[in-house]
Structures are given as structure tokens and as C-alpha cells.
VEXSEGU-56593 format. One record per residue: x, y, z of N, C-alpha, C in turn; residue in three letters. Coordinates in pm, whole numbers, plus 50000, padded with zeros to 5 digits. Example, Ala and Ser with C-alpha at 12.3 -4.5 7.8 and 13.67 -1.06 7.14 Angstrom:
<markes>
513194943150780512304955050780513204967050780Ala 512854977550708513674989450714512905000350787Ser 
</markes>
This chain:
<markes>
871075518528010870175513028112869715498928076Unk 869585497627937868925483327914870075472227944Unk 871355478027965872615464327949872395463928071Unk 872375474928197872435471328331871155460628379Unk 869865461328296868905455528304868915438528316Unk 869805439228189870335423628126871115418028207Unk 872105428128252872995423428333872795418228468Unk 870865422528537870885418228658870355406028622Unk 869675404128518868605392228456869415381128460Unk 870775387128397871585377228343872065366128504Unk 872125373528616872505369628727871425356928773Unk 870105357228737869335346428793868875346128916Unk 869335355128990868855360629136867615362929110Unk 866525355929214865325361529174865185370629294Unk 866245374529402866555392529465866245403929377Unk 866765396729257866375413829152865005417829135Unk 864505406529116862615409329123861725423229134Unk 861835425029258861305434129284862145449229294Unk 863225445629225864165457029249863865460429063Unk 863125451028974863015452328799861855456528843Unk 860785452828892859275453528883858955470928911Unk 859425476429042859385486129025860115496428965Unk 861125493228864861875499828799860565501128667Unk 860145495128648858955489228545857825502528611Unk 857715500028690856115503828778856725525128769Unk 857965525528772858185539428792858875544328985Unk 858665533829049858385534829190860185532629261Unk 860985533529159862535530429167862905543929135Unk 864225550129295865065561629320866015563129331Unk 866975571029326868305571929384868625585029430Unk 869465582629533869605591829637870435600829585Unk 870355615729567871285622229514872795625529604Unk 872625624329687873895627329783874685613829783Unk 873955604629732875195591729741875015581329592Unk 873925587029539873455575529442873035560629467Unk 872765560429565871945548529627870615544629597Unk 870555534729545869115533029494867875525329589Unk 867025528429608865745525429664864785524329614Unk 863785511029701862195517229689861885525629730Unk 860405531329677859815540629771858415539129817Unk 857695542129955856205541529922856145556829960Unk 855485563129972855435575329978854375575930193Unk 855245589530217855075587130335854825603530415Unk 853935608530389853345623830356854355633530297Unk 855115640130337855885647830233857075640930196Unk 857535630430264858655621030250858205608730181Unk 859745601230182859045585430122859625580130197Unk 859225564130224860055552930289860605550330200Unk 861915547630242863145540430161862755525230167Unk 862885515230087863405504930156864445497530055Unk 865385488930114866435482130048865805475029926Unk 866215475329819865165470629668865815453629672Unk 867135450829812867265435829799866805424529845Unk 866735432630006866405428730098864725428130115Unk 864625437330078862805443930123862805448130252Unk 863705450330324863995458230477863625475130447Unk 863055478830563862995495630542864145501230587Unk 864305507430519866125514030572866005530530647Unk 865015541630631864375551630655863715557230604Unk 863835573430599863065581330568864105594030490Unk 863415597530387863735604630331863175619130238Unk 863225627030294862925638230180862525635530015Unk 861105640629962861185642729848861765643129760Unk 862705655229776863165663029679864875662529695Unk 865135647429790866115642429794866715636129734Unk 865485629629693865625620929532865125618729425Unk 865385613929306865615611929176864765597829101Unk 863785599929065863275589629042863935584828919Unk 864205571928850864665565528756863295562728667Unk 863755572528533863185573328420862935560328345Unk 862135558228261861865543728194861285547528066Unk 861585542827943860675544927839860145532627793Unk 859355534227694859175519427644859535505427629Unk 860475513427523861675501627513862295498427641Unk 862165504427731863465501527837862475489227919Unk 860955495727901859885487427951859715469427879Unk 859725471327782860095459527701861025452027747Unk 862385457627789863445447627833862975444027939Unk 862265449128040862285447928149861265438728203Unk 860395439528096859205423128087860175408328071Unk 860765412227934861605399027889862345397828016Unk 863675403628136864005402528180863585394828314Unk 862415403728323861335396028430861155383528410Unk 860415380828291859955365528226861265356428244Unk 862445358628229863235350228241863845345228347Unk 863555358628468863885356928603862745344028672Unk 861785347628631860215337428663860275321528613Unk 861035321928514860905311928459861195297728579Unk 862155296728653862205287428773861345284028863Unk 859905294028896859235301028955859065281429020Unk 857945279629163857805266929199856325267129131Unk 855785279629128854195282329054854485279928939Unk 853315268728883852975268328728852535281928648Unk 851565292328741851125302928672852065312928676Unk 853125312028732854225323328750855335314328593Unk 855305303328616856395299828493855405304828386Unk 854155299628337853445302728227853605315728215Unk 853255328228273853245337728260854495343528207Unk 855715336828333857065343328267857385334828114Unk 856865328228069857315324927921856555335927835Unk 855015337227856854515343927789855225358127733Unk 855735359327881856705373427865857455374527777Unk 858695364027804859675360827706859065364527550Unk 857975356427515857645352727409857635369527317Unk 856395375127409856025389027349857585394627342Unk 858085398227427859305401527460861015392227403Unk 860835386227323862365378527328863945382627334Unk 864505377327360866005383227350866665373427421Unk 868125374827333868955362927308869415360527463Unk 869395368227536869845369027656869695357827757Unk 867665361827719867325344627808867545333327760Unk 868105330527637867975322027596868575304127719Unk 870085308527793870095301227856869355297627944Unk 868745309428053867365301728143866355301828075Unk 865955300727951864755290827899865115277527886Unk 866655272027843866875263027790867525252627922Unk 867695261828057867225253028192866055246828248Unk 865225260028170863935261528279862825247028164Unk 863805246728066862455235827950863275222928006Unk 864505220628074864875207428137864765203228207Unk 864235211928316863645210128457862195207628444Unk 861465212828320859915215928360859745202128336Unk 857965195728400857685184728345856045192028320Unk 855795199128330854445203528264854415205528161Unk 853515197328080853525197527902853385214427846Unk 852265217327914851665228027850852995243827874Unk 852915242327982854465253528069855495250627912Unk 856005234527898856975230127824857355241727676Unk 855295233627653855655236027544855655252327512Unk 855225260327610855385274027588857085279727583Unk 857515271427715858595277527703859145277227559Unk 858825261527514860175258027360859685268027282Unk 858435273227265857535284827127858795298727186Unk 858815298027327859775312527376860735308627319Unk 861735301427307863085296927249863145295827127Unk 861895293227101862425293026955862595309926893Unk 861245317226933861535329926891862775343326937Unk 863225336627066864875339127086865505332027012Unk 865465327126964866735318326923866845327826782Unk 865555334226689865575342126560866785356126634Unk 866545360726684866925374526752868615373226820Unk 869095359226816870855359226870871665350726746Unk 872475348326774873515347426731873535329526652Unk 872585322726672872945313026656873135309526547Unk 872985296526506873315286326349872305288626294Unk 872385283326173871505285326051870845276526054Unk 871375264526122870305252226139869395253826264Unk 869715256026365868905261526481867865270626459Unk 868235279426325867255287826334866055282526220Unk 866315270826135865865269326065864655260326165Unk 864695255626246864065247426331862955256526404Unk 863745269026428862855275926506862165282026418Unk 862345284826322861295292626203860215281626209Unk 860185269026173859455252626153858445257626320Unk 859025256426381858295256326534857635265326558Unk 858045277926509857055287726531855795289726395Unk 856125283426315854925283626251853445268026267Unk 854265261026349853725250626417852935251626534Unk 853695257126610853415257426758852555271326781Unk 853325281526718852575297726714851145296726647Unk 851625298326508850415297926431849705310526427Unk 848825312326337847835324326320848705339526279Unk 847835342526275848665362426250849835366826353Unk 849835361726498851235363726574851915358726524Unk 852555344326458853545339426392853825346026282Unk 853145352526205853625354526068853985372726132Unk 853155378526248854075387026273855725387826345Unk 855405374726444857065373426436858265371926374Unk 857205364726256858415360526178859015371826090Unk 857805377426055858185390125929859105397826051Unk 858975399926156859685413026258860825406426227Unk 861725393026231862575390626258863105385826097Unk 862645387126032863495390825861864155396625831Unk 864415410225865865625418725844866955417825903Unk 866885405126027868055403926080868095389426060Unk 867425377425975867915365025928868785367325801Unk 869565357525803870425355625689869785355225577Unk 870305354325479869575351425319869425342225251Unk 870125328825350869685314325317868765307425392Unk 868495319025503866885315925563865395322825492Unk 865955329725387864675335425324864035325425328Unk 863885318125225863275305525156862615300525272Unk 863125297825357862265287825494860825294525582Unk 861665311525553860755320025590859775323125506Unk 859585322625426859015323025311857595318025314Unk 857915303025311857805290025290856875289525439Unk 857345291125547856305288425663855465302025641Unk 855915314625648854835322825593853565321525508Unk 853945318925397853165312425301852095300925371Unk 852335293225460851955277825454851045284725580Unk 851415291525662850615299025778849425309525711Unk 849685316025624849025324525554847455315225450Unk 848055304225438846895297725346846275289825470Unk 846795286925578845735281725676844595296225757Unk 845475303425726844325313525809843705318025723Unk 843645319625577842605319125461841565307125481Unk 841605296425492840725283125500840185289125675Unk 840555294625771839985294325896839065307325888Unk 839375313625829838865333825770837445323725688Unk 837835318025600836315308725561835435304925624Unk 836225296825727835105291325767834535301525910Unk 835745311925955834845322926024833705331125968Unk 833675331725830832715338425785831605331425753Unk 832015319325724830425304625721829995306225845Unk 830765310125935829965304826051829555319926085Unk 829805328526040829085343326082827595344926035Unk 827745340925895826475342925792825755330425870Unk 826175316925927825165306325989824705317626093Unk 825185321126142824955328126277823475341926280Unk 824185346526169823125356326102822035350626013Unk 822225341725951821165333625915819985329926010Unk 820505323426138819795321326259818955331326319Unk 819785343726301818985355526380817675358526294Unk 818135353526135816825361526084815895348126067Unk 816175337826052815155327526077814475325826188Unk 814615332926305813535336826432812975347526398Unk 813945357726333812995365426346811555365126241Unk 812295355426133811355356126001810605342525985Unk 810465333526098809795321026053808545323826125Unk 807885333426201806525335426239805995346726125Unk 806665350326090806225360325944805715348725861Unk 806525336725870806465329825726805395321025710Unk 804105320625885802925313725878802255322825908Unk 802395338925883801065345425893800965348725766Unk 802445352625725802485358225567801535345325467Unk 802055337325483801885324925395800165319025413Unk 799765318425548798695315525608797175326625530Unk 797635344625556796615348325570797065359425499Unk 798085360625396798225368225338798345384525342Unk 798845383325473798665395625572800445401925545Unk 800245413325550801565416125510801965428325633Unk 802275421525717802465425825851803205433725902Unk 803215448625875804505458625939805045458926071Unk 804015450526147804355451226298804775440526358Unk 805295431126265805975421826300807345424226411Unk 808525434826361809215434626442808965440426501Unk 807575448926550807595451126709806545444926804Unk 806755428226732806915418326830807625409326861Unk 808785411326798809925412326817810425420626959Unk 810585429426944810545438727058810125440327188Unk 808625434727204807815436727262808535422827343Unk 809245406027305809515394927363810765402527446Unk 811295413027368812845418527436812505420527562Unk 811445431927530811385437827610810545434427761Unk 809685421527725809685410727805810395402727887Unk 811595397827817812755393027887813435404627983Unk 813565412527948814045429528044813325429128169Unk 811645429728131810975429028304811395414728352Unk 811445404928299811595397528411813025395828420Unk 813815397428393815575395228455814925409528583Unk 814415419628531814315426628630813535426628746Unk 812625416328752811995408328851812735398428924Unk 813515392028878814515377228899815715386929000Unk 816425397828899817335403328947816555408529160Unk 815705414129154815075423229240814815412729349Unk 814045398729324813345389929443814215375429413Unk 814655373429330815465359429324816395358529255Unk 817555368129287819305368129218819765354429206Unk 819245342729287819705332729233819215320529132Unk 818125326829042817715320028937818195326528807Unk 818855340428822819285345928730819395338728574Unk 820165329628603820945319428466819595309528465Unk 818535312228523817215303728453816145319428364Unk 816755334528405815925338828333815355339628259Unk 816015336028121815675334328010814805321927952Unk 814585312328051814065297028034812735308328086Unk 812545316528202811555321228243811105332928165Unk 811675337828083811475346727973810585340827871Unk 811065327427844810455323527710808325322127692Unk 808105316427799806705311927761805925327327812Unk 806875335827892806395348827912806235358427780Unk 807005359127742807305367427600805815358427470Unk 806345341527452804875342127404803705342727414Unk 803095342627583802175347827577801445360027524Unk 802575371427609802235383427608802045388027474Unk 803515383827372803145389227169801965380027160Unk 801935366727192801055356227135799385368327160Unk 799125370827275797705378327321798005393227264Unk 798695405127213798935410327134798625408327045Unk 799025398826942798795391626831797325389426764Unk 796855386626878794935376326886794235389926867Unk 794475397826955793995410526991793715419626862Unk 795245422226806795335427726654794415423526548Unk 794325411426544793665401826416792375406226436Unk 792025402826590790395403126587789855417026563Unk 790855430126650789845439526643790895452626487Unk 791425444426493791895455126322791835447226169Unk 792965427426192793745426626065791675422926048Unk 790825413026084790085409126016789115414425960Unk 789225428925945788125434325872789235440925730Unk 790425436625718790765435125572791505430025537Unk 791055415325546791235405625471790985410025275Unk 791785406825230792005407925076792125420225065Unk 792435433025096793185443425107794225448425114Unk 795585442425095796945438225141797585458125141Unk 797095463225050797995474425082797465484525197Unk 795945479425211795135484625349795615481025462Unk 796335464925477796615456525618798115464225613Unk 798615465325513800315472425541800355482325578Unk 799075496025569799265508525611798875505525746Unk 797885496925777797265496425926797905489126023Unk 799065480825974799895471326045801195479626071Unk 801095494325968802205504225990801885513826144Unk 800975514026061800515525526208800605517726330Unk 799825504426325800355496826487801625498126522Unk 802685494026442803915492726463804095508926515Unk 803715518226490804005532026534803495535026655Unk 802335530626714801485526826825802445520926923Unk 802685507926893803865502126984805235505027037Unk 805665512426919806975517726913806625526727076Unk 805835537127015805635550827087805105544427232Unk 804495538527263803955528027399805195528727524Unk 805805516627421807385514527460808515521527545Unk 808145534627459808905546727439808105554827605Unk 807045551627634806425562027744806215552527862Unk 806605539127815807055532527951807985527928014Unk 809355523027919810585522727939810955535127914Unk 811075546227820811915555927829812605551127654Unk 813415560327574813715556527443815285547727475Unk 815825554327558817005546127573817115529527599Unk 818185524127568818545509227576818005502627734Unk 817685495827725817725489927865818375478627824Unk 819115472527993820245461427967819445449728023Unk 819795439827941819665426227914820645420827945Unk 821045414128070822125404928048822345391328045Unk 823265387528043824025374227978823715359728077Unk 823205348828112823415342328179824805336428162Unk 825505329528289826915324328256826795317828134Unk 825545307528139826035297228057826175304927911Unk 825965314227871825925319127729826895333927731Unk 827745333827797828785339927827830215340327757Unk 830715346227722832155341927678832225330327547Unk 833815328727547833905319427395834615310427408Unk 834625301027300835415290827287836415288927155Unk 837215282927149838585287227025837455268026903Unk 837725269726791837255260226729838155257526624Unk 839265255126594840785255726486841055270326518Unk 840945270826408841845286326389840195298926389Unk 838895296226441837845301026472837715303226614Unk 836625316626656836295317126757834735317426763Unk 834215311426840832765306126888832805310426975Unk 831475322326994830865327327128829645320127160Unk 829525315927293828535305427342827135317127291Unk 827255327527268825685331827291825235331727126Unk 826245332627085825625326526933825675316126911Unk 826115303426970825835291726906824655284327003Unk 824435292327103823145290727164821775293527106Unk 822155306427010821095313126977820855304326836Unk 821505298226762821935290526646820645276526691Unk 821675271726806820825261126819819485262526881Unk 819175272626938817545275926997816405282526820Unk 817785287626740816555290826641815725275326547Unk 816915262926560816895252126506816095248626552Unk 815675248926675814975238326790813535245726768Unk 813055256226721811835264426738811795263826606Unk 811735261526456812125258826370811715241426340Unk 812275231726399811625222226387810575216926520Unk 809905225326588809265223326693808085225526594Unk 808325242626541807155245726451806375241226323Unk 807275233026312807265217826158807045206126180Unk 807095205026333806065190826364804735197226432Unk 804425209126478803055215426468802365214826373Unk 803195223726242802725214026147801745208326048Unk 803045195326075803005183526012802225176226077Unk 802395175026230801495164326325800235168426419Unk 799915179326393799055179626489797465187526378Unk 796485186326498794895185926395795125202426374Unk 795665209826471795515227026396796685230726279Unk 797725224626287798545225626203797715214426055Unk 797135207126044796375200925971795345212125861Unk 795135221525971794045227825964794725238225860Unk 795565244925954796225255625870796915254825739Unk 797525244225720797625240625581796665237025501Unk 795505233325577794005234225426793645245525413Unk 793865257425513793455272025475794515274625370Unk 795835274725377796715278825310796705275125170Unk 796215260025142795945253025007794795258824989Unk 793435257425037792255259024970791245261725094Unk 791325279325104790715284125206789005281325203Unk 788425276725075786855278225007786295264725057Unk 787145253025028787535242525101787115238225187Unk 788405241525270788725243425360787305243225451Unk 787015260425461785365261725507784305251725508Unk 784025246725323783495240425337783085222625419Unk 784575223625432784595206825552784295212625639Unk 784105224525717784015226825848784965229725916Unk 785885238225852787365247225938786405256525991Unk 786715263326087786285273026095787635284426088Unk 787695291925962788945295125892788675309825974Unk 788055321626015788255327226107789255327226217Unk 788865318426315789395311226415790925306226404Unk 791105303226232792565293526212793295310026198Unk 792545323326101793715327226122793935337426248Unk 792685338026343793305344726432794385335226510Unk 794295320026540795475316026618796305317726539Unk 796315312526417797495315726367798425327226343Unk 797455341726321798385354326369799015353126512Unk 798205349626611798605348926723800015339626747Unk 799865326226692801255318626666802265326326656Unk 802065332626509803305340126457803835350826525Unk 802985358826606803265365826699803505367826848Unk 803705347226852804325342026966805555337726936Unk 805735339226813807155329826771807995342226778Unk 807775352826719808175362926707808505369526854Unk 807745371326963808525375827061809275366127150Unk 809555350327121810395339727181811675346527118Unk 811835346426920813045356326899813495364426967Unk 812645372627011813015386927097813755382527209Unk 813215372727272814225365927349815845362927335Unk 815755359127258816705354527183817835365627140Unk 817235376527074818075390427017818375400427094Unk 817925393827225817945399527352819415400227389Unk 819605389927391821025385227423822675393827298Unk 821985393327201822985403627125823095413327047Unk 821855416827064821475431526979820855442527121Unk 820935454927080819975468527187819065468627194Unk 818175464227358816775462627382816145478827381Unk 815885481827250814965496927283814155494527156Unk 813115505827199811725507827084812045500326958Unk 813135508726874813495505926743814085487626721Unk 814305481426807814895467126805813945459726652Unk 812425457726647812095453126579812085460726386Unk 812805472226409813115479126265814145475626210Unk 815215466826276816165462226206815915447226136Unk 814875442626204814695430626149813685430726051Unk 812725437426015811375435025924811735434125799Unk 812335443825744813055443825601813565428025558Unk 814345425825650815405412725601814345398825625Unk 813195398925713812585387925754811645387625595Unk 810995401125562810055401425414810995392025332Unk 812275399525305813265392725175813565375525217Unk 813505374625342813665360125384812845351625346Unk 810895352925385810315347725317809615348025161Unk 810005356925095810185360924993810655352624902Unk 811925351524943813335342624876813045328924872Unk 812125325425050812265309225081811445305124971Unk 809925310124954808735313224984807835307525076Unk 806965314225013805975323825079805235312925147Unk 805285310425289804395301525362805215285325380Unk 806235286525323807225272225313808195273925435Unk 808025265825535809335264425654810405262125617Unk 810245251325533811785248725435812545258425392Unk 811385268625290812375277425233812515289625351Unk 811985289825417812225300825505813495296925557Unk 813855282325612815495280425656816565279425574Unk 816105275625438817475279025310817415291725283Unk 816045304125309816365313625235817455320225370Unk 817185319025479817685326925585819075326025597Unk 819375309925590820665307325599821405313425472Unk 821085312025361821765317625239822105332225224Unk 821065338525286820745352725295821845362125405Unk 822305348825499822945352725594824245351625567Unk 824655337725561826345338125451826125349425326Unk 825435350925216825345356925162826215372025221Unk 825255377725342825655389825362827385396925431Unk 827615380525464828525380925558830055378725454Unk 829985374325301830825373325184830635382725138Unk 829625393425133829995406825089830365419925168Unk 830205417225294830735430725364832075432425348Unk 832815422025385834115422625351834565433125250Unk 833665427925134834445435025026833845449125010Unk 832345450924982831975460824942831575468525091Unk 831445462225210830765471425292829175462625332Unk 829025468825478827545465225487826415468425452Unk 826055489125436824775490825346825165482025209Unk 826065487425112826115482925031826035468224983Unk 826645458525115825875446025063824755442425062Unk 823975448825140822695449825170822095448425110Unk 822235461024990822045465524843821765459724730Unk 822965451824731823325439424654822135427824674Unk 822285425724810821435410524838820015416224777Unk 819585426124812817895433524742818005431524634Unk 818925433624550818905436724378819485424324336Unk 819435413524424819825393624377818015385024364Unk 817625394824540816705387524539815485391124433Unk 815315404624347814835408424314814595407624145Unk 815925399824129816445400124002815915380124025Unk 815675372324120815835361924138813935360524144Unk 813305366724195811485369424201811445371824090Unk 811815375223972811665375723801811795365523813Unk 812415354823806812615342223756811515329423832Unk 811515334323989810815324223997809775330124102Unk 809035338324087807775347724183807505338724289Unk 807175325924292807065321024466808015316324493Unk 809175320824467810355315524539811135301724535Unk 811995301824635812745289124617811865276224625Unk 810635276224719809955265224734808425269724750Unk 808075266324664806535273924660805455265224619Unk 804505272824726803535265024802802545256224703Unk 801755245324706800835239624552799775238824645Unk 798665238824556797325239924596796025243124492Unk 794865244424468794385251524379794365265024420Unk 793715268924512793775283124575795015288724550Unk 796125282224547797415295424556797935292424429Unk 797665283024316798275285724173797045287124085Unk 795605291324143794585297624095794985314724095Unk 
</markes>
């Protein structure tokens, strides 16, 4: 069956078309009383015949008159390549592209002549150059010279590239000569060490990526932690609480204005900090400030909130996920060398940057950010000029627990909006500012980013709890050496 296949391909009639397609599809018969072959559409207990050359209906026929023509895989395989080569003339650019593609997956020496028409006729670069990548990988699979093929080995590790080339090439080793080893070899090899250098830098850019996620989630930790010495369990469920913010309103947007959709999230943002931000104020005033200098008192009582919220959550959404979706613009991906970049992480990359140094010229430049760093140096101070250090750290819990549900925003987009959302992050945001230290923006963005490549060079090898594991028993082994961390804070109050 596959030579008769070749044999219509070989003809160039693009009549055969639809007489291959449904041989492909299953929808190809022959008549047992004459062996005549037909389409069929089916036509209540009968089928319509029609001529598979013409496309004319010719009649009607009984079921069980005829014989449908069997197809297996392989037979399916020829019958793509065959297709692809019939297409290749096509007057459509997307019908030639496509039929090369075919070829390509599919090769055989067969087409080789209408590829090597269809690349003299074409003047579309891109069509071109697909077809020559198809020719070349026919050209491994027939009969030709040793020099021809040595060209096409060169081209397909040029033009192909990545893990398909080195799988074509290895498929087609057992039937090259043995003075093409070496060449094969040789582009193998040379393909193999570029997708090692691109595997690099996919994983730099995973751990940047993950770095990012936990520097939102962990840079409002890193001015309450640092600020008020509050050791906050309910951090990620305000985290959560921004998710789950962004959720009502796409579900408001969705319901009365489907066409601001792709602004939801711009309309998410100052929503989400209000709502953690007044959460936040709320907590400080009527729980964290009556224990102040108590730290293992504020962690059991900042536990139980977090259990409070969780359970809230849980009796107004329901425990299951609710969906968050995607605006276009942060949709889909883009190719970067031999890397792939999804817009919603390098969105989320550059929105953690932008909130990150928004929060470092707060600050650096302004009279409350002034403020908060004389509490942080010298709270006794401080007072005594006339802070009113109360006041600094309820905004400032409140800050941190506006920054914290803008993240939520943010993790909205690629993590599961339910109760538990802010339990995946608290652990890694502690070790984040931990690592940076404690109350330093700086180190909060070297510890995050490090923390994040970090994790993303060991899953590979050992696994994800287990790197996990690892990164705890680095950072832990690394707080022996230097207890405030990578960059730690000076003052009298905090090296008193």
C-alpha cells in the first residue's frame, strides 16, 4: 500500500489530494463487486459514493457493500510526506509552509524531486528556507553522494538546531555510511554544547523568574520584619487576600465591562492594596501592638490570624481554586536563542523590579520613609525628636501589607487562587529576608534572586523538596557565619 501511495505522489497531480487525505482520515472504500474505489459521506443506512477524482457524486450505495481501506501508522506517515509533497506547488504560502513542514517530520527520498522544484520556483525566504531544512533531511534517507549528504548533515544542524536535529540526525545513522560518522558526530556534538549553554541560561532565567516571585512576595515582610520586629505568620495570607482581590474584580469587569478585561489587573492593583493595606492597620492596632517585644507571642498570634483568614476565605469563596485569568497582553510566549520566555513571567519579573525600586525611593526620598528608618536605627531616638513611632509602625505594617497583596496580584497570574496560596510563600519569604537581611531592600533583592537560581540548579539534580532542603541547611549553615545577613542593618539600637 505504501508504494501505491508513492506512486500517486510521485505523479504530482494535485487530483490525488483528496483521494490521500481521506485515505489518511479512514473515509476511503472499495466496492466489493468491482473494486472500485470511492469516497464516502454516509447517508442513513447507505453512503454517497463520490468519484475520489473528480469530486462528482456518482450514487448510492449499501453499507455492507463496501470495504473500507485499512491504514496503520506507518502507512499514515507516508501519507503526510506524500501529501506535503503534493502541496508543495500550492499558490498559498500557508499550504506550501505547511506541506514542507510535512515533508520535514515525514521525509523520504521520493519527494525529493518536488522539493527541489518547489525551492526554484519559491521566492519566499522563509517557505525557502523550510523547504531546503526538508531536503536536506531527505536527502539523509535516499540514495545520494557522500558529498550531498555531507552538506545536508552541515544544514541541518544549522538551520534545524535544538533536540529535533540531533534527533534527526541520530534516526538517520544507521543508514549513513561510515565516512559520514565523523561529520555526524561532529554536528551532534557542536548542537549538543549549544543546547547546554541555552539549558543555562533557561535555568538563569527560571531561578530570575522565581527569584521575582519571592521578592514580592518577601519585600513587604522585609519592612515590617526589619521595621518592627514583628515576625509575621500572616503574611502570606496577604498575599492571598490581593489574589483573591484580583478574582472579585476580573469578576466584576468580566459581569458589567468585558471590555476592560486586559485593564483588570491595572484595576486590581490599588484595589488589592487597599483592602491588605486596611487589613494590615487593623491587625497592628487591635492585636500586633500590645506585643511589641514579645516575638514568640506576635508569631503564635500572627499564626492564629493567618488561621482566621484562611478559614474566612474558605466560607466565602468555597476551598476550591477560583480562576484568574490571563490578560492578552501577558499571554503566551516568545522564543529568545535557544530559550523560551512567557510574557507572564517576564511581566511579573519586571512589575516585581518596578515595586522594588518604587519602595526604595519611599524610602530614601520621602519624610515617612525618613521616619521609618530612624525607628529602625534608633527607635528611643527616634521618639525622642518627635516620631511618633506608634503611628510609624502601624503604617508601616499596613505598607507591608499593601505590598504584599499587590504580589497577590501578581501570583495571581501563575500560581492557584485558593485559601492555602499564601502557605507556599511564607517559609521562602522568612529565608529571603533572613539571607538578605533583616530590614535591607538590597539584600532582600540579592537574597531572592540568589535563592531563586539557587533553587532552580538544584532541582534538576536532586529534586524539588530536596532542594529545598539543601537551600535551608546553606542558609543556615551561612546565619553561623554572618547572623544579620548578607547586608545588615547599622545603628546603635540594632548592634546594641
Amino acid at each position: 500500500m505504501a508504494e501505491k501511495v508513492q506512486a500517486l505522489a510521485s505523479t504530482g497531480d494535485p487530483k490525488v489530494v483528496p483521494a490521500l487525505d481521506a485515505l489518511g482520515e479512514g473515509d476511503l472504500y472499495f466496492r466489493k463487486s468491482d473494486n472500485t474505489v470511492f469516497l464516502t459521506k454516509p447517508a442513513g443506512a447507505n453512503f454517497t459514493l463520490i468519484d475520489p477524482l473528480t469530486g462528482e457524486v456518482v450514487g448510492e450505495e449499501a453499507k455492507g457493500a463496501l470495504t473500507k481501506i485499512r491504514v496503520n501508522n506507518s502507512l499514515r506517515r507516508t501519507i503526510r510526506s506524500a501529501l506535503g509533497g503534493l502541496t508543495l506547488l500550492s499558490d498559498d504560502r500557508n499550504v506550501r509552509l505547511q506541506a514542507a513542514d510535512a515533508v520535514l517530520k515525514s521525509p523520504s527520498a521520493e519527494n525529493l524531486g518536488l522539493l527541489e522544484t518547489a525551492i526554484a520556483k519559491e521566492t519566499d525566504a522563509a517557505v525557502k528556507t523550510r523547504m531546503e531544512t526538508a531536503r536536506a533531511v531527505s536527502i539523509l534517507t535516499s540514495d545520494r553522494g557522500d558529498d550531498e549528504k555531507r552538506a545536508a548533515i552541515a544544514m541541518i544542524g544549522e538551520k534545524v538546531g535544538g533536540r529535533d536535529a540531533v534527533g534527526i540526525l541520530m534516526s538517520a545513522a544507521p543508514s549513513l555510511d561510515a565516512a559520514l560518522k565523523p561529520d555526524l558526530d561532529t554536528a551532534i556534538a557542536k548542537i549538543q554544547s549549544t543546547l547546554a549553554f541555552w539549558d543555562l541560561g533557561q535555568n538563569v532565567w527560571y531561578g530570575i523568574s522565581l527569584g521575582s516571585v519571592l521578592l514580592l512576595a518577601a519585600i513587604g515582610l522585609a519592612i515590617t520584619f526589619g521595621v518592627m520586629g514583628i515576625i509575621n505568620m500572616a503574611h502570606g495570607e496577604m498575599v492571598m487576600l490581593g489574589a483573591y482581590s484580583t478574582f472579585v474584580v476580573q469578576d466584576i469587569v468580566r459581569d458589567n465591562f468585558p471590555g476592560l478585561f486586559d485593564w483588570s489587573l491595572a484595576i486590581a492593583l490599588p484595589v488589592a492594596f487597599i483592602v491588605t493595606g486596611a487589613v494590615g492597620l487593623i491587625l497592628e492596632r487591635g492585636v500586633i501592638r500590645f506585643l511589641y517585644g514579645r516575638p514568640l507571642e506576635t508569631l503564635l498570634a500572627t499564626w492564629g490570624i493567618s488561621l482566621i483568614l484562611q478559614q474566612l476565605i474558605r466560607s466565602i469563596f468555597g476551598p476550591t481554586n477560583q480562576e484568574v485569568g490571563n490578560p492578552s497582553w501577558m499571554s503566551g510566549s516568545f522564543p529568545l536563542g535557544g530559550m523560551t520566555i512567557t510574557w507572564n513571567r517576564m511581566w511579573i519579573v519586571l512589575f516585581s523590579l518596578s515595586v522594588f525600586f518604587a519602595l526604595l525611593a519611599l524610602m530614601k526620598r520621602s519624610p515617612f520613609g525618613l521616619q521609618m528608618r530612624a525607628v529602625t536605627q534608633n527607635r528611643r531616638m527616634a521618639s525622642s525628636m518627635g516620631i511618633r513611632t506608634p503611628w510609624v509602625d502601624a503604617f508601616t505594617f499596613a505598607l507591608g501589607s499593601g505590598i504584599a497583596g499587590i504580589a497577590g496580584v501578581a501570583l495571581s497570574q501563575i500560581d492557584n487562587v485558593s485559601p492555602n496560596l499564601g502557605q507556599s510563600y511564607i517559609i521562602d519569604s522568612f529565608m529571603v529576608v533572613v539571607f538578605g537581611g533583616v530590614g535591607n531592600l538590597w539584600g532582600t533583592l540579592v537574597g531572592a534572586l540568589s535563592l531563586g537560581i539557587l533553587n532552580k540548579f538544584l532541582e534538576p539534580t536532586v529534586g524539588a523538596v530536596l532542594g529545598k532542603i539543601l537551600v535551608l541547611v546553606l542558609i543556615i549553615l551561612f546565619i553561623q557565619k554572618r547572623p544579620r545577613g548578607l547586608f545588615a542593618l547599622k545603628g546603635r539600637a540594632i548592634e546594641a
